[in-house]
C-alpha positions as CSV (number, residue, x, y, z in Angstrom):
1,X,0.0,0.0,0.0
2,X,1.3,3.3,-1.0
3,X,2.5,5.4,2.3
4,X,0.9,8.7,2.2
5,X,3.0,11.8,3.1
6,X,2.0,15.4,4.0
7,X,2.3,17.8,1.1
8,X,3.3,21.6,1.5
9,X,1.9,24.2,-0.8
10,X,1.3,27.3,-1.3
11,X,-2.9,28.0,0.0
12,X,-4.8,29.5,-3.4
13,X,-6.4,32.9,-2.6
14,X,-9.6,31.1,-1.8
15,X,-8.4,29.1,0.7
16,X,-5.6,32.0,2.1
17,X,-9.2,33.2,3.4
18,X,-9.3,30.5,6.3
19,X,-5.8,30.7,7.4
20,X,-6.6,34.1,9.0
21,X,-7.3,32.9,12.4
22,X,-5.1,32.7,15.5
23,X,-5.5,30.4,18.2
24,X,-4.7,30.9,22.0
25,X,-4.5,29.2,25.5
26,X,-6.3,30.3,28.6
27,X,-5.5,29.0,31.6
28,X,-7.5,28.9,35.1
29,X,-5.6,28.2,37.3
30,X,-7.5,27.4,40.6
31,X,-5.7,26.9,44.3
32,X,-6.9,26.3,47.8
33,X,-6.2,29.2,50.4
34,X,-7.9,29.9,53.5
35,X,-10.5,27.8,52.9
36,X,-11.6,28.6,49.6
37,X,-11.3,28.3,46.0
38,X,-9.2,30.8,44.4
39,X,-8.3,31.3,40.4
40,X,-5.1,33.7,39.8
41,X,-5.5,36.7,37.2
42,X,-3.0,38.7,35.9
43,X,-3.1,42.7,35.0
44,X,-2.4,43.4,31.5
45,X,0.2,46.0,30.6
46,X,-0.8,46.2,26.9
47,X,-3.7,47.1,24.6
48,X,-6.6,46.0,24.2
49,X,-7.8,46.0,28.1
50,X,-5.0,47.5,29.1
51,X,-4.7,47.9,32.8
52,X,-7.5,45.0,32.9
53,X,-7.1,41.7,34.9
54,X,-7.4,38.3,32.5
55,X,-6.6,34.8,32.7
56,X,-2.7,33.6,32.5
57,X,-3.1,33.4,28.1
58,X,-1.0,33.6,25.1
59,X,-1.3,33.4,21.3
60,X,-0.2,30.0,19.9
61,X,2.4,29.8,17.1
62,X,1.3,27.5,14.4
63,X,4.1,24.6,15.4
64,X,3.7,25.0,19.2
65,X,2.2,22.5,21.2
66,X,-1.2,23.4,23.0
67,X,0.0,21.1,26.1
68,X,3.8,22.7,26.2
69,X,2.4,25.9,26.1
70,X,0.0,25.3,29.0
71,X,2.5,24.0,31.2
72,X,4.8,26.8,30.3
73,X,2.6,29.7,31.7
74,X,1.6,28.0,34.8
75,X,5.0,27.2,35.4
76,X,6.2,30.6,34.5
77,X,3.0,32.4,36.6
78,X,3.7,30.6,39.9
79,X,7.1,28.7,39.6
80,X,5.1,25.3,40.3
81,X,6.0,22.1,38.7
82,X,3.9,19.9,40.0
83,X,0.2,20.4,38.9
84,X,-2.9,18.9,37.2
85,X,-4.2,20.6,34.2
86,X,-7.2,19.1,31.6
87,X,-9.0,21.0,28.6
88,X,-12.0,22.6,29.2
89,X,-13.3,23.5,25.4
90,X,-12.8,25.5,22.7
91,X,-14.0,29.7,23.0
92,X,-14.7,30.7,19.5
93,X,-17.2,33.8,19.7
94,X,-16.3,35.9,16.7
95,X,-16.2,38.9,18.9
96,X,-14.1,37.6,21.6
97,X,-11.0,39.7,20.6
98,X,-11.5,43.1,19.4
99,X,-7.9,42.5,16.9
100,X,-9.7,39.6,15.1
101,X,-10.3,36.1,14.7
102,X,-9.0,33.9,17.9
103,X,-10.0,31.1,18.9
104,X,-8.8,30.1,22.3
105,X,-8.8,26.4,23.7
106,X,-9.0,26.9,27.6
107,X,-7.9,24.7,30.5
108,X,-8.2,24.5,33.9
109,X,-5.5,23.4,36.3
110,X,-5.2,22.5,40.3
111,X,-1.9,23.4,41.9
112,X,-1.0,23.6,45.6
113,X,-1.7,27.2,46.3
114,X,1.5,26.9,49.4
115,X,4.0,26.1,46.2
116,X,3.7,28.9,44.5
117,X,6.4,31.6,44.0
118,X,5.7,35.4,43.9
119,X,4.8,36.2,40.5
120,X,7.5,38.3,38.7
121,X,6.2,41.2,36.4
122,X,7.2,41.0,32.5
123,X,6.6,42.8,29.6
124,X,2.6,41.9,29.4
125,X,1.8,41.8,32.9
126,X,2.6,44.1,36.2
127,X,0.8,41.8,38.5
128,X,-0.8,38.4,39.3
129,X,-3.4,38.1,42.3
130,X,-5.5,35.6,43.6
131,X,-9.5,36.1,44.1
132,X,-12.2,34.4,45.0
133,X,-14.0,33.0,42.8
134,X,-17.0,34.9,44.0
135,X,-15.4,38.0,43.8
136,X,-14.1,38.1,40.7
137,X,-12.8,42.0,39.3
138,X,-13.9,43.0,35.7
139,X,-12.5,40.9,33.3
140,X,-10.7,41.6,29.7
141,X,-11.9,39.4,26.9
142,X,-14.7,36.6,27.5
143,X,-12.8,35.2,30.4
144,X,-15.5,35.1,32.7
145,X,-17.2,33.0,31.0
146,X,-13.9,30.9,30.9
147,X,-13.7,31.0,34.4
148,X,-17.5,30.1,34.7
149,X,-17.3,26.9,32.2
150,X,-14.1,25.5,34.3
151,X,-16.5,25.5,37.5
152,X,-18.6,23.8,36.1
153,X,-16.0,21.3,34.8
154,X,-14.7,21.1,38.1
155,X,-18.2,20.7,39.7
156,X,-18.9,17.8,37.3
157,X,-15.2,15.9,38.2
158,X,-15.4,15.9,41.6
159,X,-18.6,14.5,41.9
160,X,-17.1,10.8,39.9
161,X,-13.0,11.5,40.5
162,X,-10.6,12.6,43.0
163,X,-9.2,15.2,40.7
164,X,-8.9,18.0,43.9
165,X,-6.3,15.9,45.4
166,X,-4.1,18.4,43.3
167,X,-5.4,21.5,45.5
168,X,-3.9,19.4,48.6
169,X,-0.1,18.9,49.3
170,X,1.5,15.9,48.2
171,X,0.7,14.4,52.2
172,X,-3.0,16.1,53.5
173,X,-5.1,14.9,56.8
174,X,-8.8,13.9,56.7
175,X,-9.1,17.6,57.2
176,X,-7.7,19.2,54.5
177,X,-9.0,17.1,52.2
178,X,-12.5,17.8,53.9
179,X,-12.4,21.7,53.9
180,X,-10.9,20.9,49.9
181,X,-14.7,19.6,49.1
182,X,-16.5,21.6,51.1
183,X,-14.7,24.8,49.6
184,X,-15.6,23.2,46.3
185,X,-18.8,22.8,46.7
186,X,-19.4,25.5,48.6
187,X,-20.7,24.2,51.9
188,X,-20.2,22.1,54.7
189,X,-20.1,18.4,54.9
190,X,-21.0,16.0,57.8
191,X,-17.4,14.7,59.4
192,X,-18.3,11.5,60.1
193,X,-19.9,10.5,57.1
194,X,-17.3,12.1,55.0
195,X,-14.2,10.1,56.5
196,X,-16.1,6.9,56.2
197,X,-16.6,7.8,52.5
198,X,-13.5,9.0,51.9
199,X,-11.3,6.1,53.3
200,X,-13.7,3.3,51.6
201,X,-12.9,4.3,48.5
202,X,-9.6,2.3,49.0
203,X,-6.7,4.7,47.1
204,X,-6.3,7.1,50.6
205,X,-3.3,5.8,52.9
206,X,-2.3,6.3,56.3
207,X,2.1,7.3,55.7
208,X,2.8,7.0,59.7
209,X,4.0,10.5,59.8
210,X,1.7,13.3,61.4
211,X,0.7,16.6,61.0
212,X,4.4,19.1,61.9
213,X,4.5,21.4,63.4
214,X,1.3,21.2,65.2
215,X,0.4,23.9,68.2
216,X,-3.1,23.1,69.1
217,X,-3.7,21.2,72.3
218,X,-4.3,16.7,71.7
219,X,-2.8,15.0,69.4
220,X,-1.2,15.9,65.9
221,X,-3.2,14.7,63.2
222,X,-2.1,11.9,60.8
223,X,-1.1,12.5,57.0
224,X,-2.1,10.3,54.0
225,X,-1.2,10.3,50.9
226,X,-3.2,9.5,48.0
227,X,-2.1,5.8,46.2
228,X,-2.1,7.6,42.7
229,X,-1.2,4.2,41.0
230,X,-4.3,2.3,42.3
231,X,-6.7,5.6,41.8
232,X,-5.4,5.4,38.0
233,X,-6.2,1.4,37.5
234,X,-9.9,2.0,39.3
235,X,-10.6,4.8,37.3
236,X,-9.8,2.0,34.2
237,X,-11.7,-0.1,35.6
238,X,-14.9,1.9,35.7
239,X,-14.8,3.0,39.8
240,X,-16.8,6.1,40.2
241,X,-15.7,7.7,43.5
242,X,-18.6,9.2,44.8
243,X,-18.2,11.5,47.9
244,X,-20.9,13.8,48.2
């Protein structure tokens, strides 16, 4: 059979029409501080919204990678390397970006808020903050809505998956991971019936170590750790990890 190889040529002036697009990434980048659920925005330096906060985003060159490119903002925004990101969709409204055509293919990631570096100004942003995601500033571009559709994305995982486990240090207690949900969902959850739900799904282990340093009166609190091998082979398998 005759191997088929990719051609280049030169686009007629018909088709030169559809090659006037650009595409983008837009990242949400969500961490767990003080209880709640916080996405990080930075202020724009440059025309158009100028002086506006937005999501972490860049234009895409043709040959780049949409994954490399994600990893390098987030790692370049907060300095983390360890992190969980996932597509969200595609934002193609043909108004989105006042300059012209851009589609942008947004993601959401999870990264342990107490990793993070101080953001360091460059020549398109002079600041990165966090807010809560109920108190979000004015936003450039249709990033709201962004924001809005990786909530709901989030919403949706954690109710089958234990995706949030990124939020968490690498080694959580019983209560961190608790005030993780309930920050998620936005309120609270019995204790008892949580733990019990929690440790039967089977993938959450004790490591002998506790809770350092620890200054309120009993005992320290024991770590765990999640057992991301088995959590990978249930999720194969067709577990649905149902906590709430």
């Amino acid at each position: 059979m005759e191997k088929l190889t990719s051609v280049r040529f030169a686009p007629s002036d018909d088709l030169n029409f559809y090659f006037r697009a650009a595409f983008s990434v837009s990242c949400v980048i969500f961490g767990l501080h003080e209880k709640k659920i916080k996405v990080l925005l930075v202020k724009r330096k440059r025309d158009p919204f100028k002086n506006t906060f937005s999501l972490p985003a860049e234009l895409v060159y043709p040959n780049d990678s949409l994954e490399e490119h994600v990893d390098q903002i987030v790692q370049r925004v907060t300095g983390c390397e360890r992190f969980y990101k996932k597509q969200i969709r595609a934002f193609a409204d043909t108004s989105r970006h006042p300059l012209g055509r851009v589609v942008s293919i947004g993601y959401y990631c999870f990264i342990d808020w107490h990793q993070c570096r101080q953001f360091e100004p460059n020549e398109d942003h002079n600041a990165a903050e966090w807010f809560d995601l109920k108190s979000l500033p004015v936003l450039a571009f249709d990033h709201k809505e962004i924001i809005e559709a990786a909530n709901r994305r989030l919403l949706a995982k954690m109710s089958t998956q234990l995706t949030g486990f990124n939020l968490l240090p690498e080694k959580f207690t019983l209560k961190q991971v608790q005030e993780m949900y309930e920050a998620i969902l936005g309120h609270e959850l019995d204790k008892r019936n949580f733990r019990r739900k929690i440790l039967s799904q089977d993938v959450i282990l004790e490591t002998g170590e506790q809770l350092s340093p620890w200054e309120e009166s009993g005992k320290a609190p024991m770590l765990f750790q999640l057992d991301e091998k088995r959590y990978q082979q249930l999720k194969v398998e067709g577990n649905k990890f149902e906590i709430f």
